[in-house]
Structure formats: C-alpha cells, structure tokens
C-alpha positions as CSV (number, residue, x, y, z in Angstrom):
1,X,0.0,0.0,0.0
2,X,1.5,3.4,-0.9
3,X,0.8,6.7,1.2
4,X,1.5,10.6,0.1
5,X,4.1,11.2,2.2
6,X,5.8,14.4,1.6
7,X,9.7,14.1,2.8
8,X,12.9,16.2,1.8
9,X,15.3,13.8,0.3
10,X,19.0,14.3,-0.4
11,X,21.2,12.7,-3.4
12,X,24.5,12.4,-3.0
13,X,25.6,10.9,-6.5
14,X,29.7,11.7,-6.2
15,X,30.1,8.6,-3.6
16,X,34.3,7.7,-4.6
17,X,33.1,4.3,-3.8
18,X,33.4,1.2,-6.6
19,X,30.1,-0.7,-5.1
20,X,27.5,2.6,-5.3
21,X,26.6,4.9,-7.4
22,X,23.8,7.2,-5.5
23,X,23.3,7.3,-1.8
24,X,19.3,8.6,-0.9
25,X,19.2,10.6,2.7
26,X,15.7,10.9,4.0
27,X,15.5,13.9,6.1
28,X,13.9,13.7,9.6
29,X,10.6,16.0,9.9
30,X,13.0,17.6,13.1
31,X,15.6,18.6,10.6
32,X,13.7,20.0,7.7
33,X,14.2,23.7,8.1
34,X,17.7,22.9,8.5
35,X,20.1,25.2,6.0
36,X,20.7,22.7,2.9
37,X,24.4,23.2,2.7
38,X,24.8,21.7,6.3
39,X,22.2,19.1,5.2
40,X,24.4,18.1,2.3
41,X,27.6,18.6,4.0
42,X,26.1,15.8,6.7
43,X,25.4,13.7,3.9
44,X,28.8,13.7,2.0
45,X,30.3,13.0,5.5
46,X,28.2,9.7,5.8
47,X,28.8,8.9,2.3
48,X,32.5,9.5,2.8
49,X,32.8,6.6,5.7
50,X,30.4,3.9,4.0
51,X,33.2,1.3,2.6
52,X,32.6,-1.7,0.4
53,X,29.7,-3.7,1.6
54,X,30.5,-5.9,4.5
55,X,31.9,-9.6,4.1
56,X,29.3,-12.7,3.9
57,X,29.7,-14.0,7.5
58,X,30.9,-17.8,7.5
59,X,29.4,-19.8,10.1
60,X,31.4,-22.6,11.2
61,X,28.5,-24.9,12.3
62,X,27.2,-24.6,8.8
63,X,30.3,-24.8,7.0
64,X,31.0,-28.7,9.0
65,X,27.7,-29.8,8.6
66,X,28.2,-29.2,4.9
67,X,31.5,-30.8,4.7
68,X,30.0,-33.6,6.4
69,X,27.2,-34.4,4.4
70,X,29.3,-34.1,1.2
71,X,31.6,-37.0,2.9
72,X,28.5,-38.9,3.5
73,X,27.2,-38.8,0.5
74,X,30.8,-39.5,-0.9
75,X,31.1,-42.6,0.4
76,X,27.2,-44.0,0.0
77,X,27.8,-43.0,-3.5
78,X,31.1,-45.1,-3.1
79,X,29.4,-47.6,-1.7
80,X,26.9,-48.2,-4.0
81,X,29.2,-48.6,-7.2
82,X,30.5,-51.0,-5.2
83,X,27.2,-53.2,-4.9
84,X,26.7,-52.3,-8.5
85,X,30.2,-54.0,-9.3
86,X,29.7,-57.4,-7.0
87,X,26.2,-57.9,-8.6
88,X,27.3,-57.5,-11.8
C-alpha cells in the first residue's frame, strides 16, 4: 500500500566508492528547516565513511555440517558402485 508522504530527500551521487553509485538521505521531519548546505555537507560526511559492503559472514557450524554431508554422501555413493560391481 503506498501513502502521500511528503519528505525532503538528499542525493548524493559523487560517492568515490566502486560498489554505489547514488546514496538517498531521507531527512527527519525535526531537521527540515535545517540550511541545505549543512544538510548536504552531513550527507557527504556519511557517504565519505560507508566502505565496500560488509563480508558474507561464514558460520562454522554450517560450514561442517556441509563438509559432512558431502563425505557422506561420498562414500554412500562409493558404496553403491561397489554393490553395482559385485552384482554385476
């Protein structure tokens, strides 16, 4: 569901940064009287410390319960040719 919502928004479009190319600001309805130059100046100063997005988190718990169920299947897979092999 959409509303009219009327808020001030800021583009800053000269991030530096590799991974973005526009950052949106969505003023607070506190700060909306505030002069636009500090309002922009805020801005660039955010969009100045935002780096590269942060690294995919690697849980270890996951990451062993994977390697185990490859192993598994490894060796029922192993297993299985060599059924395949006596029967034959």
């Amino acid at each position: 569901m959409m509303k009219g919502v009327s808020k001030q928004i800021l583009e800053v479009t000269n991030t530096e940064n590799e991974y973005f190319d526009k950052i949106i600001f969505f003023v607070k309805e506190e700060h909306k009287s505030t002069d636009r130059k500090k309002l922009q100046k805020e801005a660039e100063a955010v969009a100045a410390v935002t780096q590269k997005p942060p690294k995919l988190r690697i849980n270890r718990k996951k990451v062993i319960k994977t390697v185990i169920s490859c192993a598994a299947f490894t060796i029922i897979g192993f297993c299985i040719s060599m059924l395949i092999r006596m029967v034959i």
